[in-house]
Backbone bond lengths (Angstrom), bond angles and torsions (degrees), N, CA, C in turn:
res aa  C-N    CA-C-N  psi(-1)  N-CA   C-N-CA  omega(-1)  CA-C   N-CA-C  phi
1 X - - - 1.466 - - 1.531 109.09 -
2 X 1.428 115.13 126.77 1.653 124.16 -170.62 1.801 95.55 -71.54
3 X 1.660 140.89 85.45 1.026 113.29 168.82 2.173 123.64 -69.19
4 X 1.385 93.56 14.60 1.825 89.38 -161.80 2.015 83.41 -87.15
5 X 1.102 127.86 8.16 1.508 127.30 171.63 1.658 127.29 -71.37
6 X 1.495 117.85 102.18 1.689 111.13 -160.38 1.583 78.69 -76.34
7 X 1.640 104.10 170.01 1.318 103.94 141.50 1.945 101.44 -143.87
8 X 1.116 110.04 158.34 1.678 151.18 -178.31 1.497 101.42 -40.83
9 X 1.293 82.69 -171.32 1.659 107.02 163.19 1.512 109.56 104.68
10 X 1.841 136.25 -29.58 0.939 117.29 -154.91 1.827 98.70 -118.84
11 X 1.235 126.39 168.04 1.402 115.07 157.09 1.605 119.52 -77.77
12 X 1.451 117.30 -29.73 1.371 113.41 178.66 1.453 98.85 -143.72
13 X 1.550 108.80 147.14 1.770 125.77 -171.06 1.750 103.97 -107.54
14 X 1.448 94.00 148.85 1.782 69.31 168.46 1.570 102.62 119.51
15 X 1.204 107.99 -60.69 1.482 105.33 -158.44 2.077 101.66 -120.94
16 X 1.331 109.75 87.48 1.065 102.42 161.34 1.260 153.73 -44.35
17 X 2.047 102.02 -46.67 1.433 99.79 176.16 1.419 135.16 -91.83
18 X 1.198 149.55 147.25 1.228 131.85 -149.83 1.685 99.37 -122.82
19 X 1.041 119.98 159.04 1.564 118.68 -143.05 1.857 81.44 -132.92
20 X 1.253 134.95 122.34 1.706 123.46 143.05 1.808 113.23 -95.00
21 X 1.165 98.46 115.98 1.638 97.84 -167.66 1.726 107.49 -98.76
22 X 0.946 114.29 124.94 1.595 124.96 159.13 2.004 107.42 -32.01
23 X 1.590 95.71 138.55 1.742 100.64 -179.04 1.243 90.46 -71.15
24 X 1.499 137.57 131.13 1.676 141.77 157.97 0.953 129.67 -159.59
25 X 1.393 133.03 171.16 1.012 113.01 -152.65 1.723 102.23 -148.09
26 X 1.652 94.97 6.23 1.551 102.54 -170.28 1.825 102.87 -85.00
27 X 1.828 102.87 179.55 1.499 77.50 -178.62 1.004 124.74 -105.69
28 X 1.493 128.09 165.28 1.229 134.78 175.02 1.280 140.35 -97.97
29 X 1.652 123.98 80.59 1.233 117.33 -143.69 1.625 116.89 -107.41
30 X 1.428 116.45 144.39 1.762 104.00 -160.10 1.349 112.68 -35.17
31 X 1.636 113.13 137.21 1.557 140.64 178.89 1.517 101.17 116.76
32 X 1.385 123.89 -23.93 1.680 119.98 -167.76 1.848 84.61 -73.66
33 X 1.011 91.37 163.41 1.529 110.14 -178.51 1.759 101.14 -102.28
34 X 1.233 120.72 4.89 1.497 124.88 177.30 1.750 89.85 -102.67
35 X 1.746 126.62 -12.97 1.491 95.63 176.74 1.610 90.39 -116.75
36 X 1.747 89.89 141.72 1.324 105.85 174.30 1.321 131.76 -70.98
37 X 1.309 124.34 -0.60 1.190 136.60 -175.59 1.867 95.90 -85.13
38 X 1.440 124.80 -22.68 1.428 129.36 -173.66 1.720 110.85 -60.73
39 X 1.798 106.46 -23.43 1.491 101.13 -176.02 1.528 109.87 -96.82
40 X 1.116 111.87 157.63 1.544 135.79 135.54 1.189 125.78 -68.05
41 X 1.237 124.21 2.36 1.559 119.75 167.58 1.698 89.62 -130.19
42 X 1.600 94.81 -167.48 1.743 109.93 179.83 1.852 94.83 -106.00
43 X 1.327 103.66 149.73 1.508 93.62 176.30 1.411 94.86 -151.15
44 X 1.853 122.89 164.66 1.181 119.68 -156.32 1.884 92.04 -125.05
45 X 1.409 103.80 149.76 1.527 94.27 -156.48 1.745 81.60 -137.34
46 X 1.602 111.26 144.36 1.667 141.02 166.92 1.289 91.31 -135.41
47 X 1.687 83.28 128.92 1.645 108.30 161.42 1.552 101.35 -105.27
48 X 1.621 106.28 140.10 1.272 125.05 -168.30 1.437 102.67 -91.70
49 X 1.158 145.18 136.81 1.518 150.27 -153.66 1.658 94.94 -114.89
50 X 1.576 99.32 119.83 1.601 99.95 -174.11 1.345 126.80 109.41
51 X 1.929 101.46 -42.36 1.645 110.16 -165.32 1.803 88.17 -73.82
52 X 1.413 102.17 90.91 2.003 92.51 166.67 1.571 101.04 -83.48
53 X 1.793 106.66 173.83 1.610 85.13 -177.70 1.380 103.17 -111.67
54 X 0.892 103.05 39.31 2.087 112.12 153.95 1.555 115.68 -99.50
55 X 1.342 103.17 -41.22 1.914 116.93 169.49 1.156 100.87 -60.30
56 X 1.569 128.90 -42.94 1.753 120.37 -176.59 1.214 108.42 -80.03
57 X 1.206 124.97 -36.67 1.447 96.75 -151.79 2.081 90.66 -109.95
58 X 1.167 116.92 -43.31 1.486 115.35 -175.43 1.635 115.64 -68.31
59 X 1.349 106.08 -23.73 1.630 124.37 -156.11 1.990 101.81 -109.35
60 X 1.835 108.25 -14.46 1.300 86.63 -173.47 1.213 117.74 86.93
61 X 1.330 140.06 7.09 1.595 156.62 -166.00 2.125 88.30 12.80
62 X 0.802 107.91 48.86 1.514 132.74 167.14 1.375 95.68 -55.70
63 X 1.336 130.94 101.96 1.459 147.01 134.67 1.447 95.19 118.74
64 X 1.509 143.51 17.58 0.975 159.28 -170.43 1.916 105.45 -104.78
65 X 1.157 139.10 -14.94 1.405 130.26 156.80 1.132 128.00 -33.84
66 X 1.590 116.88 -52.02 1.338 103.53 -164.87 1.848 99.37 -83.71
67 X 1.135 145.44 -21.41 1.225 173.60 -132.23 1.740 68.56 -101.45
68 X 1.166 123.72 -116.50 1.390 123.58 -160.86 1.522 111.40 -52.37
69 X 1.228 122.40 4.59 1.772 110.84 176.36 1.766 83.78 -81.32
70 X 0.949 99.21 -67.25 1.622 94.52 -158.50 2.180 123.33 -72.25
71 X 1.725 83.93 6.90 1.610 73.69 157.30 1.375 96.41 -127.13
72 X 1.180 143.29 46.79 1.852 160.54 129.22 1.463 97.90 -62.12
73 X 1.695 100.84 -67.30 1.652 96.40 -171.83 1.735 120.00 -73.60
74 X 1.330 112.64 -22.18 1.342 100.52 157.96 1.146 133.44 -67.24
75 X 1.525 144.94 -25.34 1.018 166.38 -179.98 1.910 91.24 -67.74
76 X 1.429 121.42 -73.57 1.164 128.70 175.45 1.770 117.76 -41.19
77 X 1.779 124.91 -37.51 0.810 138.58 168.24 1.433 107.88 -62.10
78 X 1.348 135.29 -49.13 1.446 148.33 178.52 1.421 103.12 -36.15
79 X 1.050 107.07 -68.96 2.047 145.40 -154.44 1.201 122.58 148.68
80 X 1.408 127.75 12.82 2.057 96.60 -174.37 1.608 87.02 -83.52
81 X 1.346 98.09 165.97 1.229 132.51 176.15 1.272 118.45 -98.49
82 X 1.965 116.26 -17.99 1.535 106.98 -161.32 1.583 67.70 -160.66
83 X 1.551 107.46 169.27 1.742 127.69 -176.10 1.068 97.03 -152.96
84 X 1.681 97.38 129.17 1.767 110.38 179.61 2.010 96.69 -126.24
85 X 1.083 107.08 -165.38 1.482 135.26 -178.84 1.173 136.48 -131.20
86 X 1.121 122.41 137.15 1.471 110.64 161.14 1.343 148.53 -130.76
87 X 1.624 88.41 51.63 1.239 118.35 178.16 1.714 119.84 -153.53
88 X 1.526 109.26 94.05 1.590 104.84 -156.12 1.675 114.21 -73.76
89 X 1.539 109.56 24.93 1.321 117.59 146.74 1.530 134.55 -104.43
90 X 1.028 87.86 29.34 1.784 112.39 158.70 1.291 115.48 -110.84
91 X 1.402 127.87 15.07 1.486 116.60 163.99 1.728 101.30 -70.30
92 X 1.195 113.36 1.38 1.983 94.86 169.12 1.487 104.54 -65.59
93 X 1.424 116.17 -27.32 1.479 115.84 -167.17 1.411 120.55 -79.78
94 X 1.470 112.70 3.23 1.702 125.73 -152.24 0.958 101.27 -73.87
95 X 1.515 131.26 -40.63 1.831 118.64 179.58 1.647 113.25 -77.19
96 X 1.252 108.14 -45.47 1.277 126.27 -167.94 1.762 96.99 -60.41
97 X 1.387 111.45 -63.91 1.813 86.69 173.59 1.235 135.56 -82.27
98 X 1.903 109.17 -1.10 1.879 86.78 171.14 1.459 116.98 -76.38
99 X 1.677 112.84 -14.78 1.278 133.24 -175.85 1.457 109.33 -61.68
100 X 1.324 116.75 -50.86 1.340 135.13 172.24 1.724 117.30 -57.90
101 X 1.246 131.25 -19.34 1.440 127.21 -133.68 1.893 90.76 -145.11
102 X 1.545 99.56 -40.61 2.101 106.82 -170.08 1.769 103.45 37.69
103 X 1.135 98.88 51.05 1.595 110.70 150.33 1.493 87.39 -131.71
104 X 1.814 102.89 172.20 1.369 136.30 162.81 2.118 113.98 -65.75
105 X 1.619 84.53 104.32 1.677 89.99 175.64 1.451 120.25 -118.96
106 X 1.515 108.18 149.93 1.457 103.32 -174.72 2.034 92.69 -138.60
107 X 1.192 112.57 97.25 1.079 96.08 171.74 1.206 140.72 -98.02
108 X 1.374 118.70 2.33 1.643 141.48 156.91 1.216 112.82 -104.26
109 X 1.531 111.66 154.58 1.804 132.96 156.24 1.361 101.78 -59.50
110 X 1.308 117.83 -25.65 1.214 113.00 -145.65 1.674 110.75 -81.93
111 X 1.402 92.43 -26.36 1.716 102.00 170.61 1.179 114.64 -35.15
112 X 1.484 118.62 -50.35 1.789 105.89 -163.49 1.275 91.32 -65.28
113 X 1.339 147.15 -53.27 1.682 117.70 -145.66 1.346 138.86 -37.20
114 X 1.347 102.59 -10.38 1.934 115.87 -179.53 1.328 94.23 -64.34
115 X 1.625 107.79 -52.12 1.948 131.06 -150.36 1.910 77.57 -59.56
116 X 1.621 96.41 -88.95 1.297 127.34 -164.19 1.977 87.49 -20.36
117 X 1.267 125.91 -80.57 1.332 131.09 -167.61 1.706 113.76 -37.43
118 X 1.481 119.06 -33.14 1.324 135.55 175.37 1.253 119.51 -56.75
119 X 1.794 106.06 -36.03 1.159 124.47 -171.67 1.918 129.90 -74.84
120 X 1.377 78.87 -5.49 2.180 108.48 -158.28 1.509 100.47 -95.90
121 X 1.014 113.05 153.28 1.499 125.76 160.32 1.029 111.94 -67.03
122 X 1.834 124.36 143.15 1.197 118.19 149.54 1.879 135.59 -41.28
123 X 1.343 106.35 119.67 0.875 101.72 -179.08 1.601 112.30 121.07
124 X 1.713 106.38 -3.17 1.387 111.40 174.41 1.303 121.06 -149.72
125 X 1.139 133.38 168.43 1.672 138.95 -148.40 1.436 108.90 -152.41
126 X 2.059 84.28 152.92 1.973 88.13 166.05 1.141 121.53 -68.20
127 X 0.781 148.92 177.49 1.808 168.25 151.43 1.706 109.40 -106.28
128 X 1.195 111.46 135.52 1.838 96.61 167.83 1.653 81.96 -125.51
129 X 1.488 88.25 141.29 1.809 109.91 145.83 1.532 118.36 -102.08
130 X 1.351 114.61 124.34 1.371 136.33 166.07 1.504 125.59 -93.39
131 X 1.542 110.09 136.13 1.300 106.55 161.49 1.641 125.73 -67.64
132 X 1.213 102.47 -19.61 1.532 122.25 -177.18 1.715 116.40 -124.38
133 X 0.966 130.68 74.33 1.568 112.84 -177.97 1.369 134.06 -57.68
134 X 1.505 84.82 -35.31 1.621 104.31 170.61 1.215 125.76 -55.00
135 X 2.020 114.70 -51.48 1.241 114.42 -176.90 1.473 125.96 -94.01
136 X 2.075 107.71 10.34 1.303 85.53 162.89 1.852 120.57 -104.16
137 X 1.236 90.57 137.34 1.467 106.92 -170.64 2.108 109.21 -76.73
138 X 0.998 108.47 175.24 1.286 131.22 157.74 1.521 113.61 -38.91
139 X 1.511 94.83 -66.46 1.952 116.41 170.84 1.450 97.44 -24.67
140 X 1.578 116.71 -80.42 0.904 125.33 -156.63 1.262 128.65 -46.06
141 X 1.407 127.31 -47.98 1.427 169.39 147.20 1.860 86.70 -15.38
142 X 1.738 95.12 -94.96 1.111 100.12 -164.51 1.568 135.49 -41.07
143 X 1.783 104.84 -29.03 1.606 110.59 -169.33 1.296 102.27 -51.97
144 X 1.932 128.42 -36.12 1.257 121.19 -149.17 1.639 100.75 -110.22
145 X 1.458 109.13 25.52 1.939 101.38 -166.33 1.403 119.63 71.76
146 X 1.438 97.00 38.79 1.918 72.52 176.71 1.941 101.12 -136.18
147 X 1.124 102.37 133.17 1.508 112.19 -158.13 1.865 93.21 -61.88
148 X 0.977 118.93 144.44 1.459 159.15 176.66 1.190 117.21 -49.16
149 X 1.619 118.47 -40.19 1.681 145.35 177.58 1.626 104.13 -89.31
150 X 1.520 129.69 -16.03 0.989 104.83 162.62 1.675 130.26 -60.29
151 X 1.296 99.34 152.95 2.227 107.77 -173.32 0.956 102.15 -74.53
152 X 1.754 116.50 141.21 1.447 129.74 169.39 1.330 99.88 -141.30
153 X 1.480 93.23 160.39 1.923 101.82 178.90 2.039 85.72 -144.94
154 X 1.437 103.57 166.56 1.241 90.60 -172.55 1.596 91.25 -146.73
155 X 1.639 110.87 157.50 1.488 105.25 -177.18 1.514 110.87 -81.12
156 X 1.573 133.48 32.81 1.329 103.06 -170.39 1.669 110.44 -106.02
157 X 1.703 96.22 -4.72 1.833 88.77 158.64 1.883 124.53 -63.87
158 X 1.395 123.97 -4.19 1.756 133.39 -162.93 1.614 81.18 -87.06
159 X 1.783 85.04 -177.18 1.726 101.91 176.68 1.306 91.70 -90.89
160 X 1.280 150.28 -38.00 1.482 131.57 -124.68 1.350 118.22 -119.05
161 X 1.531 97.98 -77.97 1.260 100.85 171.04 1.754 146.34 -30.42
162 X 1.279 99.89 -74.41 1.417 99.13 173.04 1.528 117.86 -67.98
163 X 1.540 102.49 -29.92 1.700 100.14 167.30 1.402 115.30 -46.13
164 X 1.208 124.40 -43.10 1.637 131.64 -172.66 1.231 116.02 -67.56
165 X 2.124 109.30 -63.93 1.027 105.54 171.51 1.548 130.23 -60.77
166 X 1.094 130.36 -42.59 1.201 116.57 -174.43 1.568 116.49 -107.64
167 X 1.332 93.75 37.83 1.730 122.10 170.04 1.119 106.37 -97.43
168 X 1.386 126.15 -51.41 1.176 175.41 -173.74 1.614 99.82 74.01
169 X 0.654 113.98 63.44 1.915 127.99 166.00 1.299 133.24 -29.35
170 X 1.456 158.33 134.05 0.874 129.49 177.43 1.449 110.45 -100.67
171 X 1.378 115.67 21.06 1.857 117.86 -166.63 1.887 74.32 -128.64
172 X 1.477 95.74 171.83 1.513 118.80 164.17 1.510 104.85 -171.70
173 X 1.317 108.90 115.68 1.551 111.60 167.17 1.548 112.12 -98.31
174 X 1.657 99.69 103.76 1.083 111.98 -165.81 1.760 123.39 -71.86
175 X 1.264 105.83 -33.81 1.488 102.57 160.07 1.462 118.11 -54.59
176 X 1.411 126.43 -21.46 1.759 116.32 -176.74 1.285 94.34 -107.92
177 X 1.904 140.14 0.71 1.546 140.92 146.13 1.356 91.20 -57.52
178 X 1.398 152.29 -63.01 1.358 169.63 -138.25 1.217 97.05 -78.76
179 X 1.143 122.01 -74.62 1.677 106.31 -174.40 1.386 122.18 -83.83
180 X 1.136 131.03 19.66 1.362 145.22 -147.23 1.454 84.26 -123.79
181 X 1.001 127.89 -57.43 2.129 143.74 155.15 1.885 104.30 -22.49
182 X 1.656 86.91 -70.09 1.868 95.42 -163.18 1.546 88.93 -84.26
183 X 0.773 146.26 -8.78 1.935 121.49 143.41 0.862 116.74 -66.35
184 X 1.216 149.29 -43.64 1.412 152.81 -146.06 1.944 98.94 -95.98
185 X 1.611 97.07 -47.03 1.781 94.56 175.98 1.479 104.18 -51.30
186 X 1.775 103.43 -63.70 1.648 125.51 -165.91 1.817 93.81 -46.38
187 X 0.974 144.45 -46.13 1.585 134.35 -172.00 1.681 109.17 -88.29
188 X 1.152 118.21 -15.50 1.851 122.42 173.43 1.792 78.42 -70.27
189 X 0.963 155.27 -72.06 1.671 156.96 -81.45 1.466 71.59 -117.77
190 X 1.596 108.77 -78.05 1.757 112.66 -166.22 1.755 130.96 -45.93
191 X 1.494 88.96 -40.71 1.709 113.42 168.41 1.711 131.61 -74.75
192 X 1.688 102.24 -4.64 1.510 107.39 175.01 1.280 95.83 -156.81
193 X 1.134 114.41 126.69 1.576 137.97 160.59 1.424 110.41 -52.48
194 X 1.770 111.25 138.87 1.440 111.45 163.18 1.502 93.37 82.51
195 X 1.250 155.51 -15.25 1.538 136.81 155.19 1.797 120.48 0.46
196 X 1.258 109.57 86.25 1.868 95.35 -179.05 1.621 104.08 -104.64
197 X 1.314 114.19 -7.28 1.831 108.72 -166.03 1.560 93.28 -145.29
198 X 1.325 100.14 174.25 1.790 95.42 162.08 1.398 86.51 -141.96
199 X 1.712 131.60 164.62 1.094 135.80 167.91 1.437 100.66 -136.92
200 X 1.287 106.73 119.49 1.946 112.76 -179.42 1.806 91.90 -74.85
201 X 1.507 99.60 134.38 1.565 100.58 149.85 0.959 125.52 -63.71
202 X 1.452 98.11 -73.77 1.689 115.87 -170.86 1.630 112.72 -61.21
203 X 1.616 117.36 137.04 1.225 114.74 -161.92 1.564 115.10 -93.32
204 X 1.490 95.87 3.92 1.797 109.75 173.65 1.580 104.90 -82.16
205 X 1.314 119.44 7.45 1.295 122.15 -168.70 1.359 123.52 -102.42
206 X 1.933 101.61 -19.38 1.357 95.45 174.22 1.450 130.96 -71.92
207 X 1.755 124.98 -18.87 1.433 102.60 153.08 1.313 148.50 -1.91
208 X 1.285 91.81 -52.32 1.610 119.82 -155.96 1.525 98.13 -96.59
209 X 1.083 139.08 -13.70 1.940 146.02 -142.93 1.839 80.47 -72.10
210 X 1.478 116.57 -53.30 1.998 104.77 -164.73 1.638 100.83 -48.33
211 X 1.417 100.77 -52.68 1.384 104.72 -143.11 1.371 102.78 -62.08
212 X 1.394 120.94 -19.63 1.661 122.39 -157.06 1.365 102.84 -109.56
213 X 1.271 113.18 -16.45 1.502 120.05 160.86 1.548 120.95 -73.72
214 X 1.330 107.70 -18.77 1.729 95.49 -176.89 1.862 84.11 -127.15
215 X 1.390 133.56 13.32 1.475 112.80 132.19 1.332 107.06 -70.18
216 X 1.429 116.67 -76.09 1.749 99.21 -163.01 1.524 129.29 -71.10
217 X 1.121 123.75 -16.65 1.399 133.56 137.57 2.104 93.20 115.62
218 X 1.179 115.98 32.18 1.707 134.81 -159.03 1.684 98.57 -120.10
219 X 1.005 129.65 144.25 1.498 137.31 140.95 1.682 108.37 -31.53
220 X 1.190 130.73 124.06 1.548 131.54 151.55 1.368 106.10 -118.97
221 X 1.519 90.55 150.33 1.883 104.72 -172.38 1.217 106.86 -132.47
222 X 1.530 136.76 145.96 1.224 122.95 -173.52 1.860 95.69 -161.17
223 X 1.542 81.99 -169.08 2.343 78.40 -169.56 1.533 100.84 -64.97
224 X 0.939 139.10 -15.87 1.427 134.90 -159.92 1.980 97.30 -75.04
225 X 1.419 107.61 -45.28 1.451 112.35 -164.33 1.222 95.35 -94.13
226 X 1.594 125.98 -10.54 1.605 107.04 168.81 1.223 122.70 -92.25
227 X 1.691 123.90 -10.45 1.283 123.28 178.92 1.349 95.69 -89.50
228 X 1.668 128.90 -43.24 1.337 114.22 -172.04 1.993 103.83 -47.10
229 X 1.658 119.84 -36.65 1.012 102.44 -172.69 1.500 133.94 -65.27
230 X 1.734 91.42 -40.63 1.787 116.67 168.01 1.322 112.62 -54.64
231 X 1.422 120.19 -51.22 1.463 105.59 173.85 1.706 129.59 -55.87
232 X 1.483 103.68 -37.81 1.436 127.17 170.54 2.320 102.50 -40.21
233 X 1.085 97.63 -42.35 1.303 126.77 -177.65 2.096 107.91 -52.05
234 X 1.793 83.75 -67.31 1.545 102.32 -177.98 1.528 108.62 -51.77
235 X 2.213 104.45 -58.47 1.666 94.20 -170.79 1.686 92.75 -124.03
236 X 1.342 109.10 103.08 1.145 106.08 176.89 1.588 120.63 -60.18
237 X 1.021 139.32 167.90 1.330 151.65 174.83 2.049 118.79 -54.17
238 X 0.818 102.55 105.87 1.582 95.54 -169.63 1.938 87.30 -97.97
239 X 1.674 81.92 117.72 1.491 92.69 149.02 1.291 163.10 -142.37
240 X 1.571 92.35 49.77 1.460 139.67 156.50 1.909 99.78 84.67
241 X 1.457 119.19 -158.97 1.252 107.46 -170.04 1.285 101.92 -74.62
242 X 1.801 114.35 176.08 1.613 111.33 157.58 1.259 120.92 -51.56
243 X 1.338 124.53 152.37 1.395 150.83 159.98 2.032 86.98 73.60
244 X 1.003 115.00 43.12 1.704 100.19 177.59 1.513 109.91 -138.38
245 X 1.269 124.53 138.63 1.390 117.46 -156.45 1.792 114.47 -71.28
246 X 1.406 109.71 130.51 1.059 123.98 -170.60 1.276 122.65 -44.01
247 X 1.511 126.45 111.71 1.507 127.08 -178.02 1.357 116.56 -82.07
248 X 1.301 95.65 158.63 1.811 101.83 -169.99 1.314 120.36 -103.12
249 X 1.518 126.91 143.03 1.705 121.06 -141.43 1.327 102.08 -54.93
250 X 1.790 113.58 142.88 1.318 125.47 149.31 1.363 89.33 -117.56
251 X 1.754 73.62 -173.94 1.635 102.73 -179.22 1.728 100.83 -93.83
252 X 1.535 119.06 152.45 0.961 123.25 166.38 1.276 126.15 -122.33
């Protein structure tokens, strides 16, 4: 069998996961999943025209479906292999675009909490942190499996954070994004008993995942550690024949 034979099919190789990014304009500083320097792999990114992140997340990204069906399927037309988000109040969209797209989609953080909750001792629970507490609903919760009664606290009592993001700002003072986080963890912890994990929604949040992990002293999980896993998924690890030293990811 000739293996030196490419074969076709995609416009670009390389980069499996496909990114739908919120229109913004705020910044994106390493750990956001909007800067590309945050992966270990290559990934291919559409900005959705319209999706601001006050329309998504306060507004319900209300009339915004067909807008992300058809840059899902462009992204899929490109090459990704898998479609993520970046905004984990678009799990309303979770059936509607893997249906649309027949690749593997994850469009919330919020998905793991079933996993993440599986993972705990009896006797302890997820926590979610929100950029919005207010505006995530039940809806939201439910599209991706995740029971309704789980605890949330959300950053929009701080100065910074949510002011920025869903200001959409072009400044961010990230030390008062930073503590605006470890209040918001520190009062999920005080306000619900049994705290064993935290899971950030919002995917502007993973920056912050060290610092809020060794304030509250808990596991935190956020989009950064769920795409590293999903992608893990797309190109698994090749490690070459038995007894032969382990090669380092290509594309296949």
């Amino acid at each position: 069998m000739n293996d030196r034979i490419a074969h076709g099919g995609k416009a670009v190789y390389g980069a499996r996961l496909g990114i739908l990014m919120l229109e913004a304009r705020f910044p994106r500083i390493p750990g956001d999943m909007g800067h590309a320097g945050t992966w270990p792999f290559p990934v291919l990114y559409k900005v959705v025209g319209g999706a601001s992140p006050d329309r998504v997340v306060r507004q319900g990204a209300e009339g915004l479906l067909p807008a992300f069906l058809d840059a899902a399927a462009e992204l899929v037309r490109i090459g990704a292999d898998g479609i993520t988000t970046n905004c984990g109040f678009l799990s309303l969209y979770q059936r509607e675009i893997a249906a649309h797209v027949g690749v593997p989609v994850a469009t919330s953080s919020l998905m793991q909490v079933p996993a993440i909750q599986a993972l705990l001792p009896p006797g302890r629970r997820v926590g979610v942190l929100t950029i919005s507490a207010e505006s995530l609903t039940s809806r939201h919760l439910q599209a991706v499996g995740v029971d309704p009664s789980v605890p949330v606290a959300g950053t929009e009592g701080g100065r910074e954070f949510t002011r920025a993001i869903l200001g959409d700002e072009p400044t961010l003072d990230v030390a008062a994004a930073e503590a605006d986080l470890l209040e918001a963890g520190a009062r999920l912890m005080r306000d619900h008993d049994g705290i064993g994990a935290v899971l950030l929604e919002c995917t502007n949040m993973a920056p912050y995942a060290r610092a809020l992990r060794d304030h509250l002293g808990v596991p935190v999980f956020d989009i950064v550690s769920f795409m590293t896993w999903f992608h893990a998924g797309l190109a698994p690890r090749d490690f070459g024949p038995p007894g032969s030293a382990p090669r380092p990811w290509r594309e296949r």
